[in-house]
PALOZA-558835 format. One record per residue (C-alpha): residue number from 1; residue in three letters; x, y, z. Coordinates in steps of 0.02 Angstrom, whole numbers, plus 50000, padded with zeros to 5 digits. Example, Ala and Ser with C-alpha at 12.3 -4.5 7.8 and 13.67 -1.06 7.14 Angstrom:
<sites>
@num 1 residuo Ala c1 50615 c2 49775 c3 50390
@num 2 residuo Ser c1 50684 c2 49947 c3 50357
</sites>
This chain:
<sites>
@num 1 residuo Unk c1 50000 c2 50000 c3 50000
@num 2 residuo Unk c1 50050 c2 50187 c3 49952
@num 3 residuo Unk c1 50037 c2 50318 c3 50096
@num 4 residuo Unk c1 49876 c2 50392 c3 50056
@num 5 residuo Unk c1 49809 c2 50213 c3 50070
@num 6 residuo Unk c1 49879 c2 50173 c3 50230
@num 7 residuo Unk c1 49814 c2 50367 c3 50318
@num 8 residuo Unk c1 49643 c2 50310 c3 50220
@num 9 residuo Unk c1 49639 c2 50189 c3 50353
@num 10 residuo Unk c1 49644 c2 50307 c3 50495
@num 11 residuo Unk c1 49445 c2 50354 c3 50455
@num 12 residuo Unk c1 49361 c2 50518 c3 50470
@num 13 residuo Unk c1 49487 c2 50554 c3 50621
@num 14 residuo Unk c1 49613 c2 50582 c3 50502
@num 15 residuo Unk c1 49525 c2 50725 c3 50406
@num 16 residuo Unk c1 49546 c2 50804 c3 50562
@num 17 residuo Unk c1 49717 c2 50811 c3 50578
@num 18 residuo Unk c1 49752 c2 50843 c3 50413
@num 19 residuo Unk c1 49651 c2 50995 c3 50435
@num 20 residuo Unk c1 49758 c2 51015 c3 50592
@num 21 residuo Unk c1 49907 c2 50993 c3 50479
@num 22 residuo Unk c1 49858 c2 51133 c3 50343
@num 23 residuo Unk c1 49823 c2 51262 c3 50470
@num 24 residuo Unk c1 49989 c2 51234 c3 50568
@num 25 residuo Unk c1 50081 c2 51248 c3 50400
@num 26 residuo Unk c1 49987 c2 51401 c3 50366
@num 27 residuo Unk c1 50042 c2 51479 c3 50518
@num 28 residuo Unk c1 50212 c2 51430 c3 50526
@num 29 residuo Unk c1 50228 c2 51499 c3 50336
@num 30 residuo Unk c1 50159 c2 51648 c3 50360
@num 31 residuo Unk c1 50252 c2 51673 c3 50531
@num 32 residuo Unk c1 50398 c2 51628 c3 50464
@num 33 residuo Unk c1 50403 c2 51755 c3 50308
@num 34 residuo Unk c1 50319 c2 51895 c3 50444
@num 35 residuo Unk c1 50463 c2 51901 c3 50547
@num 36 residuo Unk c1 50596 c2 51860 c3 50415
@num 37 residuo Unk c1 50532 c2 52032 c3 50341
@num 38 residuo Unk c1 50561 c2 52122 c3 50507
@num 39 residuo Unk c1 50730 c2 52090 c3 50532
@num 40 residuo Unk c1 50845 c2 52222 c3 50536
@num 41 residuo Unk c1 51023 c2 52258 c3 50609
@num 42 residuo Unk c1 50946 c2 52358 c3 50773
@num 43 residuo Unk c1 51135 c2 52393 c3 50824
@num 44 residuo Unk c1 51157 c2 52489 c3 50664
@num 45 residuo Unk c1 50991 c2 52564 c3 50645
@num 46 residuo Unk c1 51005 c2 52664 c3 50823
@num 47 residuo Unk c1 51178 c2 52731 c3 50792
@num 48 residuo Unk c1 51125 c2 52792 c3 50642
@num 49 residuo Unk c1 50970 c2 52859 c3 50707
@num 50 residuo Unk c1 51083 c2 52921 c3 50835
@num 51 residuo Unk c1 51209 c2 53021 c3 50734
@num 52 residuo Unk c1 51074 c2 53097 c3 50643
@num 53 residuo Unk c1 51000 c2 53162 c3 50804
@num 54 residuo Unk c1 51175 c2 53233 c3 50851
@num 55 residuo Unk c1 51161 c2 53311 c3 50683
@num 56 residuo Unk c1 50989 c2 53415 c3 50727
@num 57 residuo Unk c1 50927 c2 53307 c3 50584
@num 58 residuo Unk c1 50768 c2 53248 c3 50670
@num 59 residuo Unk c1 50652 c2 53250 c3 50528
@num 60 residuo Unk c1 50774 c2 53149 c3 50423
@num 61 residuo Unk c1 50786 c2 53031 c3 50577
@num 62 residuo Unk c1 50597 c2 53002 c3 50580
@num 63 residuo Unk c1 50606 c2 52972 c3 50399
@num 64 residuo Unk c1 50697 c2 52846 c3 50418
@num 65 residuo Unk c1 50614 c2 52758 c3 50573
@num 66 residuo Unk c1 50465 c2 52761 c3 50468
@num 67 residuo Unk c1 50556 c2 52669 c3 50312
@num 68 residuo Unk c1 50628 c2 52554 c3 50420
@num 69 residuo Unk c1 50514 c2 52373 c3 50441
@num 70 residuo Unk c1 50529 c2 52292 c3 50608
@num 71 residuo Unk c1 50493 c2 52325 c3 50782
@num 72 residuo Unk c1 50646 c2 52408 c3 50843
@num 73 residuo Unk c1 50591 c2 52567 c3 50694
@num 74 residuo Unk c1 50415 c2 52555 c3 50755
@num 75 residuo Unk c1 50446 c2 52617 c3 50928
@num 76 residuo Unk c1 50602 c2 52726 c3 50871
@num 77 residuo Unk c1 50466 c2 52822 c3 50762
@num 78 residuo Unk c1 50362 c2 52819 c3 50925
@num 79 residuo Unk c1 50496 c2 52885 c3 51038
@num 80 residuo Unk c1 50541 c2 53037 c3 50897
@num 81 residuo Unk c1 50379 c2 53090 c3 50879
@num 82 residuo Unk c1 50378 c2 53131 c3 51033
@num 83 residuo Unk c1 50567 c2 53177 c3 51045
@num 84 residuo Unk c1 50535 c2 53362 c3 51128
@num 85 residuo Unk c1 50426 c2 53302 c3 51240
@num 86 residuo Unk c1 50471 c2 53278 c3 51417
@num 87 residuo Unk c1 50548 c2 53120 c3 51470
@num 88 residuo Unk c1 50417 c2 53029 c3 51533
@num 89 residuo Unk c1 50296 c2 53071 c3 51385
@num 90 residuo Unk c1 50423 c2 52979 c3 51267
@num 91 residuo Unk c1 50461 c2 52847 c3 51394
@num 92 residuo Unk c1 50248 c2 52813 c3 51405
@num 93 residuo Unk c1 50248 c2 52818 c3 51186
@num 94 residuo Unk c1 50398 c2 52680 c3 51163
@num 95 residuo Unk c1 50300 c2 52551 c3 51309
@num 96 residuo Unk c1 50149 c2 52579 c3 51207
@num 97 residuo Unk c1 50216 c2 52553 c3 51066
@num 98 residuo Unk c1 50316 c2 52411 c3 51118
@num 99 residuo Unk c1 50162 c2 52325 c3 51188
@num 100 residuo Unk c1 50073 c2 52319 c3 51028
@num 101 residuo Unk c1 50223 c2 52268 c3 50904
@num 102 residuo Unk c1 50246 c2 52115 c3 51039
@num 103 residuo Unk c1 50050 c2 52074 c3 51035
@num 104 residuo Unk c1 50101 c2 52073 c3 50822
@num 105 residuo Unk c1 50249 c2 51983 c3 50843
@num 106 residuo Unk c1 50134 c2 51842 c3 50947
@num 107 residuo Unk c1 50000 c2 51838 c3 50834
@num 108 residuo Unk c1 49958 c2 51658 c3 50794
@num 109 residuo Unk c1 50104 c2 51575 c3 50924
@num 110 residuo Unk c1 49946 c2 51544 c3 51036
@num 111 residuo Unk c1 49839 c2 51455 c3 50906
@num 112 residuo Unk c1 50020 c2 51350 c3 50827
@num 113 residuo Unk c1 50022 c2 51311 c3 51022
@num 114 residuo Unk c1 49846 c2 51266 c3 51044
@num 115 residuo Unk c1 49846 c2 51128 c3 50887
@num 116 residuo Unk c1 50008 c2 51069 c3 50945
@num 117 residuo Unk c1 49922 c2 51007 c3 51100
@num 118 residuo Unk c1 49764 c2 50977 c3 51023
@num 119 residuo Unk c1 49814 c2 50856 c3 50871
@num 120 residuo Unk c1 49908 c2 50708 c3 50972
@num 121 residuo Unk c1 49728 c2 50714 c3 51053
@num 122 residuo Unk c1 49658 c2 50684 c3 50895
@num 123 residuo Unk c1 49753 c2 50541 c3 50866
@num 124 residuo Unk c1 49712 c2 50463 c3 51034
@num 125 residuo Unk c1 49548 c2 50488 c3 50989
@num 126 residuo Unk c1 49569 c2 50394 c3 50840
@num 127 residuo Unk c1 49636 c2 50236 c3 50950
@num 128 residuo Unk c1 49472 c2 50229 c3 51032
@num 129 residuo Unk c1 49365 c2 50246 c3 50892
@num 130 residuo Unk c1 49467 c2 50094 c3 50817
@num 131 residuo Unk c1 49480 c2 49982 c3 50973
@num 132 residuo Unk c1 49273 c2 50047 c3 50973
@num 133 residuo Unk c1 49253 c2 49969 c3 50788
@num 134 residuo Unk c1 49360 c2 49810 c3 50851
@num 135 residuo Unk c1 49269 c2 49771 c3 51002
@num 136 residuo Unk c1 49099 c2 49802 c3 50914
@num 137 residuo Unk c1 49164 c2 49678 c3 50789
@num 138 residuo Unk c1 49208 c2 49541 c3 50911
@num 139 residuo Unk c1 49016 c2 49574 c3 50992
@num 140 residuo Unk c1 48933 c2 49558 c3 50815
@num 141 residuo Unk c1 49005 c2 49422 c3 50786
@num 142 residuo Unk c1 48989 c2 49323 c3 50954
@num 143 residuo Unk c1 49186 c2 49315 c3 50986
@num 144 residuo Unk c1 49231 c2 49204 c3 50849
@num 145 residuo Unk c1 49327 c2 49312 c3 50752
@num 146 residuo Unk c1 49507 c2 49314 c3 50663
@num 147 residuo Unk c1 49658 c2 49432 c3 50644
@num 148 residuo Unk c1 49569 c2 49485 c3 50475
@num 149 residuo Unk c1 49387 c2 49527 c3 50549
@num 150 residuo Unk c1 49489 c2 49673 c3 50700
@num 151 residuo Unk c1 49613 c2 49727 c3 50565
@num 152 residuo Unk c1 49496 c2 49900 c3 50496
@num 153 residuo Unk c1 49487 c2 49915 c3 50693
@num 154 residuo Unk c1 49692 c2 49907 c3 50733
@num 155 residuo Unk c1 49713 c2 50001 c3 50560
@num 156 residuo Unk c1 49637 c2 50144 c3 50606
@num 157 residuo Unk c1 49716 c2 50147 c3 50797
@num 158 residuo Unk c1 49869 c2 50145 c3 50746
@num 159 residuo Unk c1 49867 c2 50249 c3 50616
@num 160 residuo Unk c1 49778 c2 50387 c3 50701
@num 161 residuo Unk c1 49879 c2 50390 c3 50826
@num 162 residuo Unk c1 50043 c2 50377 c3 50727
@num 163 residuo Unk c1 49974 c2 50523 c3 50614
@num 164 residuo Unk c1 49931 c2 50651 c3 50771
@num 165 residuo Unk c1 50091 c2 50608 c3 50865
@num 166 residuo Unk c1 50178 c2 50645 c3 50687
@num 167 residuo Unk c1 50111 c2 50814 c3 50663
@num 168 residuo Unk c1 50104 c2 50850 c3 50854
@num 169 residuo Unk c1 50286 c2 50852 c3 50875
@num 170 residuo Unk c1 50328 c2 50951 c3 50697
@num 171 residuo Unk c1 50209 c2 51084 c3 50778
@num 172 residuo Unk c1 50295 c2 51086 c3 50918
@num 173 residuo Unk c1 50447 c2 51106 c3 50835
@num 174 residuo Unk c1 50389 c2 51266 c3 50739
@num 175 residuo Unk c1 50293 c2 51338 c3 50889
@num 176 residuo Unk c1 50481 c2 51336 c3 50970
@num 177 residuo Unk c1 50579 c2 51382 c3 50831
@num 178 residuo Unk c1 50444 c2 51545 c3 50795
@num 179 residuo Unk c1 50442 c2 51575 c3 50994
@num 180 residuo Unk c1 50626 c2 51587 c3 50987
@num 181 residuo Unk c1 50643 c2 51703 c3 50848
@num 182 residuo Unk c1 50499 c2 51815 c3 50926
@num 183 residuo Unk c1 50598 c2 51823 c3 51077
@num 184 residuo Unk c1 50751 c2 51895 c3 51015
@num 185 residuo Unk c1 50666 c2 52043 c3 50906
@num 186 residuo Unk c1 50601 c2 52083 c3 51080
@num 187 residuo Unk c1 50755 c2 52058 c3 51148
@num 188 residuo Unk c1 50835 c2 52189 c3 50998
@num 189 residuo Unk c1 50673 c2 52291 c3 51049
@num 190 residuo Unk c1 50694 c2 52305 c3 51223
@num 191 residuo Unk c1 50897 c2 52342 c3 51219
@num 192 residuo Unk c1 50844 c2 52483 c3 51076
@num 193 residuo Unk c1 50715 c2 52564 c3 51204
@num 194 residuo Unk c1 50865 c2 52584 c3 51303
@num 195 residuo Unk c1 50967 c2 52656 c3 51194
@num 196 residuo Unk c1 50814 c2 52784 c3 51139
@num 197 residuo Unk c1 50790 c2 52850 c3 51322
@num 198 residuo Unk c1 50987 c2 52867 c3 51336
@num 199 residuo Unk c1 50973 c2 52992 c3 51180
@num 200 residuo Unk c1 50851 c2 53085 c3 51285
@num 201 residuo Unk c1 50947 c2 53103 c3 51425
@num 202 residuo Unk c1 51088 c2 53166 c3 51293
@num 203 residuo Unk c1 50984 c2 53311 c3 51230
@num 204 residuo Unk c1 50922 c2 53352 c3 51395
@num 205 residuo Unk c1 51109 c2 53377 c3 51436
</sites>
């Protein structure tokens, strides 16, 4: 048998978790291009961001916060908007900011996270449903039943169960690998906020 005639054998709990499988793809594709697209040298951004300041260039500077993609320009464009404002003003406009480009940078992670738990389930489920089928069998037919009559019954057990574990632990895998990148562009984001309050404290000088 081919592969598509073995997961046949799994029954209608397979549709499931091939559902389960497309929509985990789906995020992790569209995660993975999202942030991909954000990432920028934050190191080299800031000091450039930083010399123009120094320059009295701070038109050009938002300019180029607002070119820039990523997290670390969205809350740089935050902080220079409000640039001649007092301290805490900008210090308010970069948290705010900062909460909503890490509520973007988490958008999906908790739904990747959710199927990853959800589709081993699945496949458990599927062991029942098959054992179910088997043990109905063995009642139909008053116990005098062969290897051949329980096989649909193990078929779909096993399989099911094989299939949810399967896709279970490659969601996992993307959840962590996703969670890790989204952690260091806060990381880059939170070192950058830094860096933005210390140019404050440099004009206020």
């Amino acid at each position: 048998m081919n592969i598509l005639e073995i997961l046949a054998k799994g029954g209608w709990v397979m549709i499931l978790i091939a559902l389960s499988s497309i929509a985990i793809l789906t995020i992790f594709v569209e995660r993975f291009f999202t942030l991909r697209s954000v990432k920028i040298n934050a190191r080299s951004f800031i000091l450039h961001v930083r010399n123009l300041l120094l320059k009295k260039q701070l038109d050009e500077a938002l300019k180029t916060a607002k070119l820039t993609p990523g997290p670390v320009a969205a809350i740089t464009k935050s902080a220079l908007e409000k640039y001649k404002r007092p301290k805490e003003e900008i210090k308010e406009a970069i948290e705010t900011a900062g909460r909503g480009q890490i509520y973007q940078l988490e958008k999906y992670l908790g739904s990747l996270a959710t199927l990853a738990a959800i589709t081993p389930m699945l496949g458990f489920l599927g062991t029942v449903t098959g054992m179910i089928k088997a043990f109905m069998k063995i009642e139909a037919l008053g116990g005098n039943v062969g290897p051949g009559v329980l096989a649909g019954g193990i078929w779909e057990a096993l399989v099911t169960t094989a299939a949810g574990l399967l896709v279970g632990i490659i969601a996992i895998i993307f959840y962590n690998y996703l969670q890790g990148q989204v952690e260091r562009l806060v990381f880059e984001m939170e070192d950058s906020s830094n860096d933005l309050l210390e140019m404050v404290r440099e004009e206020e000088a």
